[in-house]
N, C-alpha and C positions, 0 to 999 in steps of 0.2 A: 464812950471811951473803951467797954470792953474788946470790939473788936478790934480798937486802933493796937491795942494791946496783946491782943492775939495775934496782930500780925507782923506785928516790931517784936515781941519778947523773944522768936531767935533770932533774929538779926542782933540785939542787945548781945545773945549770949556768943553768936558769930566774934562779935568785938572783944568780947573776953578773952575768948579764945586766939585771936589775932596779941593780946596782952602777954596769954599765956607766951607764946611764940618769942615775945619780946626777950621776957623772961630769963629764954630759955637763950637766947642769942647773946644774952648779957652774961651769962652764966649761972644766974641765980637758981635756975633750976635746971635738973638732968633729963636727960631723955624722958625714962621711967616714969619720973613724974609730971613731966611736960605731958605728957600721953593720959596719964590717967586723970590730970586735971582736965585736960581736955573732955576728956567720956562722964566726966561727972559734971561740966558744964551743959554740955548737948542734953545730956539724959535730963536736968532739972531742967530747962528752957523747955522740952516738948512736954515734957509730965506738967510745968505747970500749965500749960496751952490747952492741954488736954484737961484738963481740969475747969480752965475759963470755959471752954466748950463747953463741960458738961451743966455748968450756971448759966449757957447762953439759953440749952435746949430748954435747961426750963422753966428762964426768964420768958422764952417768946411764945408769943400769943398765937397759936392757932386760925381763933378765929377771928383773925385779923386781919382785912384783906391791905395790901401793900404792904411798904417797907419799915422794917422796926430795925430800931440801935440807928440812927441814923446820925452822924457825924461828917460836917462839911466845913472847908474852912479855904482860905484862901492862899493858894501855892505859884501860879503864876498868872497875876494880875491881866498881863499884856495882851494874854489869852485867853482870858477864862477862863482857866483851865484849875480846877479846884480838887483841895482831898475832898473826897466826896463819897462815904461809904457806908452800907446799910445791908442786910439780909431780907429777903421774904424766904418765901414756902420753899424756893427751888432751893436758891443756896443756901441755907440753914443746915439742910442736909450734907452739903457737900462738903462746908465748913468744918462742922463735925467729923468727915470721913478726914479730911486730910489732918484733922489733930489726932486723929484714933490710928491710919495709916504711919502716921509722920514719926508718933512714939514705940509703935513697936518694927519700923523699919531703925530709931536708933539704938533702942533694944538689941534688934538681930543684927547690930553694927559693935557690940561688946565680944570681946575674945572670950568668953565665960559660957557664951550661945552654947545650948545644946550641940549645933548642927559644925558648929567649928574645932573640928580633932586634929590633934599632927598641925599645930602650928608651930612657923617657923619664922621668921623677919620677911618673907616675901607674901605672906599672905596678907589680902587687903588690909585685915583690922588689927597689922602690925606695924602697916609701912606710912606714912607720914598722915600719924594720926591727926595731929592737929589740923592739919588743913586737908582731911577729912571730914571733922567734926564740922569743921566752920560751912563747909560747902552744903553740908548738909543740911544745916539750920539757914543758910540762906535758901535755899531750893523749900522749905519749910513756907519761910517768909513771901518768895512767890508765888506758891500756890496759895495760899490764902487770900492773898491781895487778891488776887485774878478772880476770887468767888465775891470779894466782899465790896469793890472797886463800884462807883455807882457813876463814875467819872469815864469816860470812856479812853481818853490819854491818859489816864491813872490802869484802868484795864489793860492797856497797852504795855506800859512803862513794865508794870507786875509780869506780863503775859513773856515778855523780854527779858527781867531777874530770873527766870527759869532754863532759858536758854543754859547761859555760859556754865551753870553749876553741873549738868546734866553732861554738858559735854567732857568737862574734867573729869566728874564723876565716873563717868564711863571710859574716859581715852587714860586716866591715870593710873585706876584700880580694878578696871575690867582685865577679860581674860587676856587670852594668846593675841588675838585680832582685835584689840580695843580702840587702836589708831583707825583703822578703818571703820569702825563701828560707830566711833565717837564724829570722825569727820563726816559720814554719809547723815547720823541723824542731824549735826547742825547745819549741813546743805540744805537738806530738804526743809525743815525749820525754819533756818533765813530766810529761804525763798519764800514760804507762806509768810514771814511775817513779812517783807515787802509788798507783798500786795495787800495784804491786811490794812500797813501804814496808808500806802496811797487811798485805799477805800475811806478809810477814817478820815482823812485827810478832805477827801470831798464829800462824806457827809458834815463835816462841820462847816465849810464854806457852803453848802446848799441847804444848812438845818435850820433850824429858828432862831430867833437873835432874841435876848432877854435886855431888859435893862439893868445898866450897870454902873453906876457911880454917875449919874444922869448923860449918859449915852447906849446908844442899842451897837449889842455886841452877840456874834456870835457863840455859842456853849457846847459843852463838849456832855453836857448832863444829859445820861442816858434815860433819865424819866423826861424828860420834855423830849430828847429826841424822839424818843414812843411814841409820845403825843402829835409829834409833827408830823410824825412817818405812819400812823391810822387816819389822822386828817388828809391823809395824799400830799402834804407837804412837798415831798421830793420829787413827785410827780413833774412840779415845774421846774427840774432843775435842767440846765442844757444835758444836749447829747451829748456822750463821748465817743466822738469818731462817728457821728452818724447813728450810735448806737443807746439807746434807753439807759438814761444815768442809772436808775434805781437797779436795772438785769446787771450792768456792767460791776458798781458797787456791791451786788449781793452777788455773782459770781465771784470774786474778789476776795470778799471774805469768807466765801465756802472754800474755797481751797484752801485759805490759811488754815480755818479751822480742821478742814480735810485732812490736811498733813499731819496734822495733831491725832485724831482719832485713832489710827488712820483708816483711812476708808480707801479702798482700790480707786485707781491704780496708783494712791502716793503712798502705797502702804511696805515697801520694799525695805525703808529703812527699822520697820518692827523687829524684826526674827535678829538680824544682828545685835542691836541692843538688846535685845533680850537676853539674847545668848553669853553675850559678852559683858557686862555690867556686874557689878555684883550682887550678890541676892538680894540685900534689905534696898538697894536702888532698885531692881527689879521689880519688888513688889510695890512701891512707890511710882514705877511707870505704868502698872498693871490697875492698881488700887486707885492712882487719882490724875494721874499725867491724860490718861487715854479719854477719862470723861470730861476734860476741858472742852476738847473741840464740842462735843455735842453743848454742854453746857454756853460756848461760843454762841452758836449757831441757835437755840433758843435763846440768848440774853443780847445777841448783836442781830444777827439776823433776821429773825421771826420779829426780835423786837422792836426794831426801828425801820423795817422793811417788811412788813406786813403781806402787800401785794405782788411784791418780787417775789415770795415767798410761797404765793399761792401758785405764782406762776410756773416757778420751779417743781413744783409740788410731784407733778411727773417724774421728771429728770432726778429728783434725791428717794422715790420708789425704788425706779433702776436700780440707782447706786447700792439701796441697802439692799435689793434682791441678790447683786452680785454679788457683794461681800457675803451673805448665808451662803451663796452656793458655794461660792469660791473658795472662802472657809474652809468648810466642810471637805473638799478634798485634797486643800493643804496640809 
């Protein structure tokens, strides 16, 4: 339950905050105080997060090999397609970074902030706070899902809550060019997550089928997908277009993940949002936005695609030599 918990309690406090708003529409409360309820909902939601975090690190076992906290249940039947979420070694860590990033980017979102002087009603953390707050703790709630998600259409669904907050976040209370900031990174975004979808999409019609309520059904469970995809499972899935299922699928989802990193050449939409977003989002797309994709690509790729993976192994050399160099004289 702790993570189920970690990863709804802002979303919970999102919905308060959605309350507050009501509120405030009814007249029962003023600006003023619609604004500061709101900054004192955000702030409790991630400090307690941050807190379940710190009981998670040092509830889990070390030397444990595989998944701990493990919670699964049944969401849609039809499909198989289940809550299904758990930490090991890799995401533990990451868990942890986005409750530690998450509270002191709402922190550096308080008008009190050292760094915020000369405010005035146009400055971000004056102008519609409440649905600031709320965006905020939802973008909270997507990135955690996305580390703890053991489901791989639950990875998905989470991998897409992060989307639409990100673009507001940036196109509403970013700088002078936030429209355009906010529009290129959700192009680029959509676009990897369509190919993401279709990949997902046919590893689970070419993945292993479990039994399920006494019939064999295909799963969307990224520990059996593992399982299927080092046994060569996907090996015998048809071509697409003539072309090796498993290259076509692990292309597919290295550029989703790609875009996210990003890694050259989908990396064009960084420098805008960076530039243009506000800081404590900034640090949010710097501190845990950027390590998804990699995170991706070791818990999807590497993981249920083993031999694609070898295969590529070249081709993502390249990519990370150019990005150092390319870097470097940017």
């Amino acid at each position: 339950m702790l993570l189920t918990w970690m990863t709804f309690t802002p979303l919970a406090g999102g919905v308060l905050i959605l309350l507050v708003v009501g509120l405030r529409s009814a007249g029962a409360l003023g600006k003023t105080a619609a604004d500061q309820a709101s900054r004192v909902i955000a702030l409790v939601a991630s400090a307690a997060v941050l807190v379940m975090a710190a009981f998670l690190w040092k509830a889990f076992d070390p030397s444990r090999a595989g998944v701990q906290f493990v919670q699964h249940a049944r969401w849609i039947p039809a499909y198989n397609i289940r809550y299904f979420v758990g930490v090991d070694g890799i995401s533990i860590t990451l868990v942890i970074l986005t409750a530690l990033i998450s509270f002191i980017a709402t922190i550096a979102s308080m008008p009190w902030w050292p760094g915020h002087t000369h405010l005035d009603e146009h400055h971000f953390t004056q102008r519609a706070v409440p649905g600031y707050m709320a965006l905020l703790l939802l973008l909270q709630t997507g990135m955690t899902g996305v580390f703890v998600s053991l489901d791989l259409f639950l990875f998905y669904v989470f991998w897409e809550v992060m989307l639409l907050p990100m673009y507001f976040l940036i196109g509403i209370w970013g700088g002078a060019r936030k429209e355009y900031a906010a529009i290129k990174f959700f192009l680029y975004t959509l676009a990897g997550s369509v190919l993401m979808l279709l990949a997902i999409i046919g590893l689970y019609f070419n993945g292993p089928t479990v039994p399920v309520d006494g019939q064999m059904m295909h799963t969307f469970d990224l520990l059996k997908m593992a399982e299927w995809g080092r046994a060569g499972g996907y090996g015998s899935a048809p071509a697409v277009m003539g072309l090796n299922f498993m290259r076509v699928a692990w292309v597919a989802l290295f550029i989703g993940f790609a875009v996210k990193i990003p890694m050259f050449p989908f990396h064009t939409w960084l420098p805008d949002a960076h530039v243009e977003a506000p800081t404590p989002i900034s640090v949010i797309l710097a501190g845990v936005l950027l390590k998804m994709g990699i995170y991706g690509i070791l818990r999807v790729n590497y993981g249920t695609l083993p031999q694609a993976t070898k295969w590529a192994a070249t081709a993502m050399a390249v990519f990370g030599t150019i990005n150092i160099v390319y870097a470097a004289f940017v």
